[in-house]
Structure formats: C-alpha cells, structure tokens
Backbone and ligand atoms as CSV (ligand in chain L), in Angstrom:
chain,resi,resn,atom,element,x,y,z
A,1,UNK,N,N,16.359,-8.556,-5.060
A,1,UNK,CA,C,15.884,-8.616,-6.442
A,1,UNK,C,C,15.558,-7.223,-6.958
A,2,UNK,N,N,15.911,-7.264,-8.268
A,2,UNK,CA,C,15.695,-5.629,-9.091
A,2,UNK,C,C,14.081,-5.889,-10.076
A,3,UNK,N,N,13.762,-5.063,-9.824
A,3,UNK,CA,C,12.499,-4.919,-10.514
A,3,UNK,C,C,12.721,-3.448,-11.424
A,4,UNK,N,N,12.301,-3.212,-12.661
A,4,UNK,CA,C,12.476,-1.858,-13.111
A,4,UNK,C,C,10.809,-1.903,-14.024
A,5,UNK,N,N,10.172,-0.562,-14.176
A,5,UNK,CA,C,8.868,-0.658,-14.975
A,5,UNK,C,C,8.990,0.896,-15.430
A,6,UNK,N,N,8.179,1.071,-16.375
A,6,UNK,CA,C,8.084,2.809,-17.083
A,6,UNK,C,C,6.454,2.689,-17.376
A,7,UNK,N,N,6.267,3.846,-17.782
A,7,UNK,CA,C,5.353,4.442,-18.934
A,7,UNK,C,C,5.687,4.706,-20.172
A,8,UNK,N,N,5.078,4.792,-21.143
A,8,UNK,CA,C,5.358,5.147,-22.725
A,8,UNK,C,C,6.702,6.349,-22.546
A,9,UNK,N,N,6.616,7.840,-21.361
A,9,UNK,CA,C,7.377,8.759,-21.531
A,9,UNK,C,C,8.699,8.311,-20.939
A,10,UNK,N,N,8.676,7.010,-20.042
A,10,UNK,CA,C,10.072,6.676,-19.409
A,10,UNK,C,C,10.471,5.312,-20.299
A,11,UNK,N,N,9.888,5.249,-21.656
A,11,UNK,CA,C,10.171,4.038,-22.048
A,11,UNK,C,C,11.933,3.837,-22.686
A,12,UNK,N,N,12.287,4.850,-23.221
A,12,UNK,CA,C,13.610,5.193,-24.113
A,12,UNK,C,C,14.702,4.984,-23.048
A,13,UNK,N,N,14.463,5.553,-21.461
A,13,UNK,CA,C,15.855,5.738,-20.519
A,13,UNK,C,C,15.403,4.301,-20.151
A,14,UNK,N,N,13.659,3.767,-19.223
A,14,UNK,CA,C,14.229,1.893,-19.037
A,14,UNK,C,C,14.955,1.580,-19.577
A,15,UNK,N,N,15.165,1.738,-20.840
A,15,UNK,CA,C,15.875,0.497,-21.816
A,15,UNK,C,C,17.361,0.848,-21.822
A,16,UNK,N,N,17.584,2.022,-21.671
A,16,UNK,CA,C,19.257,1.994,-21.500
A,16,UNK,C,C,19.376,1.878,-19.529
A,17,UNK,N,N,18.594,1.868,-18.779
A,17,UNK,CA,C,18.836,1.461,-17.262
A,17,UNK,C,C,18.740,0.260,-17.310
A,18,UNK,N,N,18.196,-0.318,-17.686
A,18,UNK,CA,C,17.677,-2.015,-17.785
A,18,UNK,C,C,19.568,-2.298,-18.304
A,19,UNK,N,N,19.348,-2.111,-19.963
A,19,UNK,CA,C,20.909,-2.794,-20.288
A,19,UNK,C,C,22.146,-2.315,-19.140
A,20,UNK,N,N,21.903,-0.836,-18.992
A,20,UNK,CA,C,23.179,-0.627,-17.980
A,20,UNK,C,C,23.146,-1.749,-16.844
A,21,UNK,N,N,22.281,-2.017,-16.211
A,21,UNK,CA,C,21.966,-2.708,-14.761
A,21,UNK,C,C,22.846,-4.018,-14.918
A,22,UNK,N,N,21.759,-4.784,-16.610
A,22,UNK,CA,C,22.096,-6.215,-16.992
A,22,UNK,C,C,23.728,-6.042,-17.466
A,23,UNK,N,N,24.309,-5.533,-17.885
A,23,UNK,CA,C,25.381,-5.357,-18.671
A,23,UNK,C,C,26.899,-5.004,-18.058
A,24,UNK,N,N,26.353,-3.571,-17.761
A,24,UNK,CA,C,27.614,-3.066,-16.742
A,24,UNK,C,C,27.781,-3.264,-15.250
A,25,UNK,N,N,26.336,-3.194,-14.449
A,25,UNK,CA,C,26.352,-3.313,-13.475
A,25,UNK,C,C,26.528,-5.522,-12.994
A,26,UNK,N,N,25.788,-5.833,-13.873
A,26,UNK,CA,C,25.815,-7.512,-13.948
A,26,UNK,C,C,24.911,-7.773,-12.829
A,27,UNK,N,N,24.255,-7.460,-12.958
A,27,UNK,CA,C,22.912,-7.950,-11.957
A,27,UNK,C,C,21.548,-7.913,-12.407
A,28,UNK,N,N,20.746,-9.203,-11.766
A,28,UNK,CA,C,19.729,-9.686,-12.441
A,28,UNK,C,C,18.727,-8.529,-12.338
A,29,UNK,N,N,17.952,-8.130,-13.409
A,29,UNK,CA,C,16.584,-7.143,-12.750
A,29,UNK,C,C,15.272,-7.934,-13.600
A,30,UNK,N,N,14.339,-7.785,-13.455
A,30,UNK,CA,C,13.323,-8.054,-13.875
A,30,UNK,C,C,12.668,-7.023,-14.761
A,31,UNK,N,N,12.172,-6.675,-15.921
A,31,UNK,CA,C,11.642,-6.087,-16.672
A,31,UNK,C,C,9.821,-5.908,-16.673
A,32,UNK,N,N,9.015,-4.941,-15.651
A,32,UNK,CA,C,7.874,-5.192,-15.605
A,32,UNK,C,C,6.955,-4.353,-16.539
A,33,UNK,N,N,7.638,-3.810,-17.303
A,33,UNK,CA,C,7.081,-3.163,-18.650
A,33,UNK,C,C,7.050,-1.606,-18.565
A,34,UNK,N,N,6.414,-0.613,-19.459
A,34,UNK,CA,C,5.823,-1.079,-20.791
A,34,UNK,C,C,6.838,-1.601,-21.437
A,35,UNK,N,N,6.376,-2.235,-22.454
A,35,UNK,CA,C,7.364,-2.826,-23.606
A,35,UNK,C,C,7.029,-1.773,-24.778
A,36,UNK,N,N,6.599,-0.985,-24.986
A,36,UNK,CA,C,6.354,-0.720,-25.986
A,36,UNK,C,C,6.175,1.172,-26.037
A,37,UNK,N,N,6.641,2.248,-27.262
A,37,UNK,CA,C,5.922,3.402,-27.096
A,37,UNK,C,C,4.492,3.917,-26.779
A,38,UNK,N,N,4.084,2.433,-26.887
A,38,UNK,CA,C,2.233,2.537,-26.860
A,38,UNK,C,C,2.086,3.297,-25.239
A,39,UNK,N,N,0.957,4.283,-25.337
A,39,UNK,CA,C,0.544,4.957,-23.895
A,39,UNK,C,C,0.040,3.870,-23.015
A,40,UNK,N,N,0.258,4.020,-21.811
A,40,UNK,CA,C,-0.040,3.270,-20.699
A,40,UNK,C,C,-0.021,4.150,-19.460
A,41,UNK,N,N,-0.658,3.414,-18.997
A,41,UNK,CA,C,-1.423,4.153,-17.139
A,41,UNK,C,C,-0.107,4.290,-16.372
A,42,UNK,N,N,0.759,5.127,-15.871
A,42,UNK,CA,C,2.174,4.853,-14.950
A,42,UNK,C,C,1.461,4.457,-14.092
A,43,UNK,N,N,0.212,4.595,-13.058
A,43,UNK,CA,C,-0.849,4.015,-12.322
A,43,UNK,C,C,-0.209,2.570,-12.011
A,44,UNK,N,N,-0.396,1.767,-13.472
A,44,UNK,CA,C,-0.771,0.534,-13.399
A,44,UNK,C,C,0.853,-0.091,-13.286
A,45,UNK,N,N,2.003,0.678,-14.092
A,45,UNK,CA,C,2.907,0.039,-13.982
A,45,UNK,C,C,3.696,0.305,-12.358
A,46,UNK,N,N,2.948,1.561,-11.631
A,46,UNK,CA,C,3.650,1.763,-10.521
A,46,UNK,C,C,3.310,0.547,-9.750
A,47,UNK,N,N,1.875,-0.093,-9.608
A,47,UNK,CA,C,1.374,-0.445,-8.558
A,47,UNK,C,C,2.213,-2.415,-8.769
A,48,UNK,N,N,2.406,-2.579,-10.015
A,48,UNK,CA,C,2.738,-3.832,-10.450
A,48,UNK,C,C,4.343,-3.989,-9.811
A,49,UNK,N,N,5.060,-2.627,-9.609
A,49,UNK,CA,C,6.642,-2.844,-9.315
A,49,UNK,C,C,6.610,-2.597,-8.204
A,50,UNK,N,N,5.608,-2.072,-7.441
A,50,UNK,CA,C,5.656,-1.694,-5.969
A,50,UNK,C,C,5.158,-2.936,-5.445
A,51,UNK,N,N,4.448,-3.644,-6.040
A,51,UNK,CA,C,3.626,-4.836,-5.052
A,51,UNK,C,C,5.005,-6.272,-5.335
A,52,UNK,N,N,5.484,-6.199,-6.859
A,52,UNK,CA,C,6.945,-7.191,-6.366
A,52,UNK,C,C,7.904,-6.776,-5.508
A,53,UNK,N,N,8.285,-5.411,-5.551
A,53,UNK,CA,C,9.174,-5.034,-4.712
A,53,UNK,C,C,8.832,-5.317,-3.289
A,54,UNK,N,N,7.636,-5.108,-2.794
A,54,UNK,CA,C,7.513,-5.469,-1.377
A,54,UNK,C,C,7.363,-7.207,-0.919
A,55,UNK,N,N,6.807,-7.719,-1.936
A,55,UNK,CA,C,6.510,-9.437,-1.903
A,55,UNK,C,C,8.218,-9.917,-2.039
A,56,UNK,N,N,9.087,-9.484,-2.782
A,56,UNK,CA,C,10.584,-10.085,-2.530
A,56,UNK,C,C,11.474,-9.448,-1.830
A,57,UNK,N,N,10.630,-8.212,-1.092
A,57,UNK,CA,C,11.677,-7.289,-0.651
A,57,UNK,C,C,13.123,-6.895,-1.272
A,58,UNK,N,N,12.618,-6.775,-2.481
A,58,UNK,CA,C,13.919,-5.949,-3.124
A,58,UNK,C,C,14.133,-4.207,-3.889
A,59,UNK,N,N,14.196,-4.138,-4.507
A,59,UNK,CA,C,14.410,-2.464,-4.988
A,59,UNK,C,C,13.451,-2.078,-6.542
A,60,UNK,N,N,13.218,-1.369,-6.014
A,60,UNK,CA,C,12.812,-0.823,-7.899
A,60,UNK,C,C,13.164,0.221,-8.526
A,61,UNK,N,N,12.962,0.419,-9.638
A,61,UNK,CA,C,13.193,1.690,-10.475
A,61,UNK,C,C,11.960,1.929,-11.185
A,62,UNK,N,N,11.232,2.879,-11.105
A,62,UNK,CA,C,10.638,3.629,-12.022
A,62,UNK,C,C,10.663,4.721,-12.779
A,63,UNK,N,N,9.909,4.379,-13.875
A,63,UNK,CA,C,10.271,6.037,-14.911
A,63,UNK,C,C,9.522,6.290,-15.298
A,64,UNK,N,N,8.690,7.223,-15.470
A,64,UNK,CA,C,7.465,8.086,-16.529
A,64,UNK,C,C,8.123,9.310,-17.043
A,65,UNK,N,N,7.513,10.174,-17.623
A,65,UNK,CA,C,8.098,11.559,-18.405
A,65,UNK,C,C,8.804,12.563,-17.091
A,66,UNK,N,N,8.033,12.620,-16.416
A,66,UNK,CA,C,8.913,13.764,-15.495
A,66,UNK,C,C,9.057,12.930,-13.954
A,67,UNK,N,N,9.021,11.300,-13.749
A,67,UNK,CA,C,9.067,10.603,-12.485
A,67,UNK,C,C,7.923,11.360,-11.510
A,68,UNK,N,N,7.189,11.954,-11.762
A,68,UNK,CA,C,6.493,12.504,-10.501
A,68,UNK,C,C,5.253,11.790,-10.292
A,69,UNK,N,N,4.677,11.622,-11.425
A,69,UNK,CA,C,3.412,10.656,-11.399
A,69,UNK,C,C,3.655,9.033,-10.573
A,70,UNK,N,N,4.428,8.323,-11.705
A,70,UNK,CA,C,4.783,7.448,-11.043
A,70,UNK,C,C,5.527,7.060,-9.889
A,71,UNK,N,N,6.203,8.232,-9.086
A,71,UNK,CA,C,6.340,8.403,-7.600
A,71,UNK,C,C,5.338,8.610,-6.606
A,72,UNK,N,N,4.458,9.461,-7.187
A,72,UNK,CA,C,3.069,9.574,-6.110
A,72,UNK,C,C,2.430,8.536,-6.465
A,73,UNK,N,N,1.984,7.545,-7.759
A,73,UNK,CA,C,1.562,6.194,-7.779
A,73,UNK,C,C,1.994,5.150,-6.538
A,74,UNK,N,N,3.183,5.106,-7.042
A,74,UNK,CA,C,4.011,4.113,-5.901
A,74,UNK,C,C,3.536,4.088,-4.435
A,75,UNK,N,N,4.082,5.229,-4.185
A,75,UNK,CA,C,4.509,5.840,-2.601
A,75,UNK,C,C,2.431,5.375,-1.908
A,76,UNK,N,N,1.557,5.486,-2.817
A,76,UNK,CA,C,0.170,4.796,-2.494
A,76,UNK,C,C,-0.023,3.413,-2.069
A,77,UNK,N,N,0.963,2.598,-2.402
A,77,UNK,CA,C,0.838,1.368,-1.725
A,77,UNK,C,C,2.160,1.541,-0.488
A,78,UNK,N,N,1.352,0.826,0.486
A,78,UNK,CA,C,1.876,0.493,1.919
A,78,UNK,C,C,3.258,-0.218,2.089
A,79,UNK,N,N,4.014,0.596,2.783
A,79,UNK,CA,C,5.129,-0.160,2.378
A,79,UNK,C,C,6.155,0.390,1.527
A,80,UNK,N,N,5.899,1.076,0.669
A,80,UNK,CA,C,6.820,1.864,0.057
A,80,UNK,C,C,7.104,3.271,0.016
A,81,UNK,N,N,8.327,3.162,-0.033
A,81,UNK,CA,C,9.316,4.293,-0.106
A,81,UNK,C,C,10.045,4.762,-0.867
A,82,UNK,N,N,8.812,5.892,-2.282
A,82,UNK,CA,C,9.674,5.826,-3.909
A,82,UNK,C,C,10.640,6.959,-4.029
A,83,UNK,N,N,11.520,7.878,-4.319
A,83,UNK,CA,C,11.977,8.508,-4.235
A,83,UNK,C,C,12.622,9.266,-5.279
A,84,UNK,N,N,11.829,10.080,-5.672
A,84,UNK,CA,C,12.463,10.541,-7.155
A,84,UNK,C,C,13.391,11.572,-6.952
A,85,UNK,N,N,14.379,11.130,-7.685
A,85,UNK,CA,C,15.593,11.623,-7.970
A,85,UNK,C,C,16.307,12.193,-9.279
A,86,UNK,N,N,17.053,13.454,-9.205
A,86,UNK,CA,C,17.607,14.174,-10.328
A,86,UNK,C,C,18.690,14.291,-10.289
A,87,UNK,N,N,19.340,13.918,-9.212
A,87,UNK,CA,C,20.588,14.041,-8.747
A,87,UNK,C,C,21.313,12.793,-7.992
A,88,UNK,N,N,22.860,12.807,-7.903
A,88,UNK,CA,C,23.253,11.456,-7.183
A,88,UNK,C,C,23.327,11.733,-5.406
A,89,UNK,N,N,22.899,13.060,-5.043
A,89,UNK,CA,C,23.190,13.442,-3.869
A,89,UNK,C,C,21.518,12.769,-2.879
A,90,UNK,N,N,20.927,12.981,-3.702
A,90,UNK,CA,C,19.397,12.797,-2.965
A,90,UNK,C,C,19.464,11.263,-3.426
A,91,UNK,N,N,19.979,10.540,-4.340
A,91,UNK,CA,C,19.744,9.247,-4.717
A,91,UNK,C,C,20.773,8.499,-3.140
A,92,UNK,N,N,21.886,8.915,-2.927
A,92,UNK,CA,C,22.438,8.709,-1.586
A,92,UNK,C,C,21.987,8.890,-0.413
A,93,UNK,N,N,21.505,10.155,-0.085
A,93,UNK,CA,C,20.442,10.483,1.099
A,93,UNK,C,C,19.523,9.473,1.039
A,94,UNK,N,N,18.426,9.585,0.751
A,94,UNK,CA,C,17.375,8.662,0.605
A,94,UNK,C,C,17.638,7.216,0.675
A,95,UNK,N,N,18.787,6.579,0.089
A,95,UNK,CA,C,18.666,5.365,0.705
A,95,UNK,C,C,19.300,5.436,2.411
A,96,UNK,N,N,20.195,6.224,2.401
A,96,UNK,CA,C,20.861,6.290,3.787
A,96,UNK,C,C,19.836,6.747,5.223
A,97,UNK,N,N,18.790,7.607,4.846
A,97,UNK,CA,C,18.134,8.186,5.510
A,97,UNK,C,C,16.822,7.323,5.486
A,98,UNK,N,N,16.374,7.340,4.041
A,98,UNK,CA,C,14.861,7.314,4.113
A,98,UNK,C,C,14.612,5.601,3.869
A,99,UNK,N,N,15.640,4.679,3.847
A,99,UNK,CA,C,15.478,3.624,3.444
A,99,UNK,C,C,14.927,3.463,2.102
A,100,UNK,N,N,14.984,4.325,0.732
A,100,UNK,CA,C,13.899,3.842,-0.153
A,100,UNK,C,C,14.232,2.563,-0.916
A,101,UNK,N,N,12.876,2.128,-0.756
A,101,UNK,CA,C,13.201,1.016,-2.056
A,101,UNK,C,C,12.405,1.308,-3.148
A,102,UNK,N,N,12.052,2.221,-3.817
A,102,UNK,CA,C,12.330,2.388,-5.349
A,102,UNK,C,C,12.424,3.728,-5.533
A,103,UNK,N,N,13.347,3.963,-6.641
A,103,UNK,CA,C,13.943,4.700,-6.970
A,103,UNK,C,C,13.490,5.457,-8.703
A,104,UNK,N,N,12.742,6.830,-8.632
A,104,UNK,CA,C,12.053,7.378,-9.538
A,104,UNK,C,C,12.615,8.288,-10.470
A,105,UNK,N,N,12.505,8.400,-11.868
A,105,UNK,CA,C,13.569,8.629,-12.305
A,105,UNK,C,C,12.513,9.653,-13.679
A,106,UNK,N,N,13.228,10.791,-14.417
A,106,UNK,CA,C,12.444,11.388,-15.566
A,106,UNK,C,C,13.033,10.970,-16.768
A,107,UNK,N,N,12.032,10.272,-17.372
A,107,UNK,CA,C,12.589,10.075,-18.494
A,107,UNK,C,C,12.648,11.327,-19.754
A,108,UNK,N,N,12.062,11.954,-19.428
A,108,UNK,CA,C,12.375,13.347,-20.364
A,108,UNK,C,C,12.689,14.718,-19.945
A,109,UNK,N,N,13.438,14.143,-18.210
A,109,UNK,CA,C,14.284,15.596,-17.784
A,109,UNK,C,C,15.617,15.067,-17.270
A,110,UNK,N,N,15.744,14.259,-17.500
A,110,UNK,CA,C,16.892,13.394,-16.632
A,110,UNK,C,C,17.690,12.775,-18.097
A,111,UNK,N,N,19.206,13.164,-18.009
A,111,UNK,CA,C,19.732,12.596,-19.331
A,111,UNK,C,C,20.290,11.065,-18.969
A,112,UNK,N,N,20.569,10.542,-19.859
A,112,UNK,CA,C,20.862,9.259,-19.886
A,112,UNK,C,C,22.148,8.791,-18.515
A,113,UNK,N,N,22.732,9.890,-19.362
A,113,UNK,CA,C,24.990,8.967,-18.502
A,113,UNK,C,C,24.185,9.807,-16.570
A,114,UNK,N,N,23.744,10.844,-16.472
A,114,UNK,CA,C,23.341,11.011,-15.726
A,114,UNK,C,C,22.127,9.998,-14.172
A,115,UNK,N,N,21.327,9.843,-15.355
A,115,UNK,CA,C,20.458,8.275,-14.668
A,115,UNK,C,C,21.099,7.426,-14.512
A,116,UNK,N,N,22.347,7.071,-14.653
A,116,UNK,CA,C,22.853,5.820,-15.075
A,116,UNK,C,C,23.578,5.673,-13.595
A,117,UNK,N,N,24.281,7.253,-13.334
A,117,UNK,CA,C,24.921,7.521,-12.067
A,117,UNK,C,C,24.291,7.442,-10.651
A,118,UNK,N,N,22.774,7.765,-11.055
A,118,UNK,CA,C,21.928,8.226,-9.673
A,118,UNK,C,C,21.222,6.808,-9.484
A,119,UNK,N,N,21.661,5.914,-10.835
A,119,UNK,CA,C,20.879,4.156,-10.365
A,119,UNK,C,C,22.079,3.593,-9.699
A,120,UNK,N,N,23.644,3.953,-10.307
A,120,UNK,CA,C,24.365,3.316,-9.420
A,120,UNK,C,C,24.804,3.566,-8.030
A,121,UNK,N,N,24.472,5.054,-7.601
A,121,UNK,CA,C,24.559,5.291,-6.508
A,121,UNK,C,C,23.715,4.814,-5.690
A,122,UNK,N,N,22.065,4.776,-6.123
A,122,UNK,CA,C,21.060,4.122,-5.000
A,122,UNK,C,C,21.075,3.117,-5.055
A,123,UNK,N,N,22.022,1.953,-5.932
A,123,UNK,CA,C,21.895,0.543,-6.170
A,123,UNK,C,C,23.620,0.584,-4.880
A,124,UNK,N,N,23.995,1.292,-4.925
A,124,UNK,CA,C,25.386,0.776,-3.805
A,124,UNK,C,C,25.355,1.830,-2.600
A,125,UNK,N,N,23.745,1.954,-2.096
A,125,UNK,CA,C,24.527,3.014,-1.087
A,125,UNK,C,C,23.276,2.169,0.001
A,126,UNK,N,N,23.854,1.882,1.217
A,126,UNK,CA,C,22.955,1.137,2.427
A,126,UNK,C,C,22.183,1.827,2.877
A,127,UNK,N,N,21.058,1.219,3.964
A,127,UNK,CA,C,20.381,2.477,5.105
A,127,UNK,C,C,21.301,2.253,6.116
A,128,UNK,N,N,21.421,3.805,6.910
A,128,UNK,CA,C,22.148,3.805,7.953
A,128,UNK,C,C,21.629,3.172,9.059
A,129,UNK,N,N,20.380,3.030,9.046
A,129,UNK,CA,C,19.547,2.895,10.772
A,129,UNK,C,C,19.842,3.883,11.669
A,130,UNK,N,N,19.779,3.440,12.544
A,130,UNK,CA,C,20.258,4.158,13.425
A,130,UNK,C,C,18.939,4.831,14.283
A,131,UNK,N,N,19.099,6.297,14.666
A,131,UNK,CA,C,18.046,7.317,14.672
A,131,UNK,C,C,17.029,7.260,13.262
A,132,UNK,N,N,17.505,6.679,11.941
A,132,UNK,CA,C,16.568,6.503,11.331
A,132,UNK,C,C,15.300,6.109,10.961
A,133,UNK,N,N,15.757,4.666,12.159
A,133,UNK,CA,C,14.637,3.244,12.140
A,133,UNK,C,C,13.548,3.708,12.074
A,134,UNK,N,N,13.322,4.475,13.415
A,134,UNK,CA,C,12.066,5.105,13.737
A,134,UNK,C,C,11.328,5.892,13.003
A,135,UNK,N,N,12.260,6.952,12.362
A,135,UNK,CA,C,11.567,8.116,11.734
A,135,UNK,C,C,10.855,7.063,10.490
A,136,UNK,N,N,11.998,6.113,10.002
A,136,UNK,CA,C,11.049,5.280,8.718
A,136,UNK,C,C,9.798,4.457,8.887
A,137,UNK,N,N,9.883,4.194,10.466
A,137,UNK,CA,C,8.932,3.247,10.716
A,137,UNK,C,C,7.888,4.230,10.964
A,138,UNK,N,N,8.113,5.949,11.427
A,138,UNK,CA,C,5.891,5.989,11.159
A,138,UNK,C,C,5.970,6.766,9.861
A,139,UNK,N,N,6.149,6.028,8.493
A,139,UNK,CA,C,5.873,6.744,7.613
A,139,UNK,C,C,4.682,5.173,7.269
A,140,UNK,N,N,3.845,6.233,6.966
A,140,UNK,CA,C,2.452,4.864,6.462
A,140,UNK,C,C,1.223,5.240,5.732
A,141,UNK,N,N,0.856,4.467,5.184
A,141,UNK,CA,C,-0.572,4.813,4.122
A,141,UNK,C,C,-1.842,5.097,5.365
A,142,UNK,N,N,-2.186,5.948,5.381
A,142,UNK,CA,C,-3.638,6.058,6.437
A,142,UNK,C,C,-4.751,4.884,5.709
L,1,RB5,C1,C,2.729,10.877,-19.876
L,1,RB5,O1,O,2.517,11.735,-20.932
L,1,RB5,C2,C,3.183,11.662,-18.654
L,1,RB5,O2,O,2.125,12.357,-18.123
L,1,RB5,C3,C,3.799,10.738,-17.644
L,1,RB5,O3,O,4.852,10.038,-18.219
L,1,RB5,C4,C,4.369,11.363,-16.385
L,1,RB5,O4,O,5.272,12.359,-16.710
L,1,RB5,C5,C,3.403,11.778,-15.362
L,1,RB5,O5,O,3.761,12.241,-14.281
C-alpha cells in the first residue's frame, strides 16, 4: 500500500505525485494530507504516514519545502527508513541497500518531471538482502 502526506511547502509537488502515481503509474495510494496551502506541523504529517506505513507495511512519500524536516520527523518513529532524495541514483541505492520505506522529497528544490522520476524509480526498484539484512536490521530508535 502507498501512502503519500506533505506540509503546506510540499503541498503543489503531492498533488502532481499523487496524480502521477494514480494516473500514470495506476496504483492505489492513499492521500494523508495537508489538503490545503494552510501551514501545518510536517511533525504531524510525518508521524501519521510513518505509523500507516509500518501498520500495512507498505511505502510512503513525503514532502515539505526542502524534505529534510519531514525526513528527520519520520526516521523518529521505529521502524522506519525515510530517505530523502534529489536524485534517481540515491532513490535506487536506498531501496536496494537501505531497504527504505518512505521516500522524502523537496517540494521547493526538487522540480516536478524530476520527482516524478526519483518516485518511479523507488516505487520499482527491490531490496537486495543479502549482506544487507543485517546492516538494516541494527538500524533502531534508542
Ligand atoms: C515550512 O516553511 C518548511 O520549514 C518546511 O516545509 C520544511 O522545509 C522543513 O524542513
């Protein structure tokens, strides 16, 4: 299952990742907000997409103005592995390596056709395992 959520500064790219996902890509995601330009806590929307993502075990996307906030939000609950990305090379690594399941994104440094590439790459690229397992398994909230 796809989960995607922003802040007021990642609100403009959700909405073209959301339609790309629903549209081009054809797969279901869930919309966990903001809905609106109105300011909001990335805090609150990180902790809401990180806690479905781990309860269905599926993937997320987040966005705030520069993804960094709402990556260090995330990455605070147990269990997750957010990974902000500017590029399609680290959006590949990271799932291959680091297992992530959500995927952090800038909504006001990151251009559109660009995000669009680094969601479809971390939406089609596996974890390898391997020598990985381990290294993913002692990453943890103290
Ligand atoms: C909101 O203005 C901005 O601080 C937020 O979107 C994000 O960039 C924080 O890291």
């Amino acid at each position: 299952m796809l989960f995607i959520g922003c802040d007021h500064g990642g609100f403009e790219l959700k909405i073209e990742i959301y339609n790309y996902i629903k549209d081009v890509l054809r797969l279901d995601i869930t919309d966990m907000g903001c809905f609106s330009k109105d300011s909001v806590d990335y805090p609150d929307i990180a902790e809401v997409v990180a806690k479905s993502v781990l309860e269905k075990k599926g993937i997320g996307i987040l966005i705030c103005g520069t993804g960094v906030g709402i990556s260090i939000a995330a990455n605070k609950v147990d269990g997750v592995r957010c990974a902000l990305c500017s590029e399609e090379y680290s959006a590949r690594m990271t799932r291959k390596h680091n297992d992530a399941n959500i995927l952090a994104l800038g909504g006001r440094t990151t251009g559109v056709e660009l995000a669009k590439s680094i969601v479809n790459t971390f939406l089609n690229t596996d974890f390898e395992g391997g020598r990985h397992t381990n290294r993913v398994n002692k990453i943890a909230c103290q």
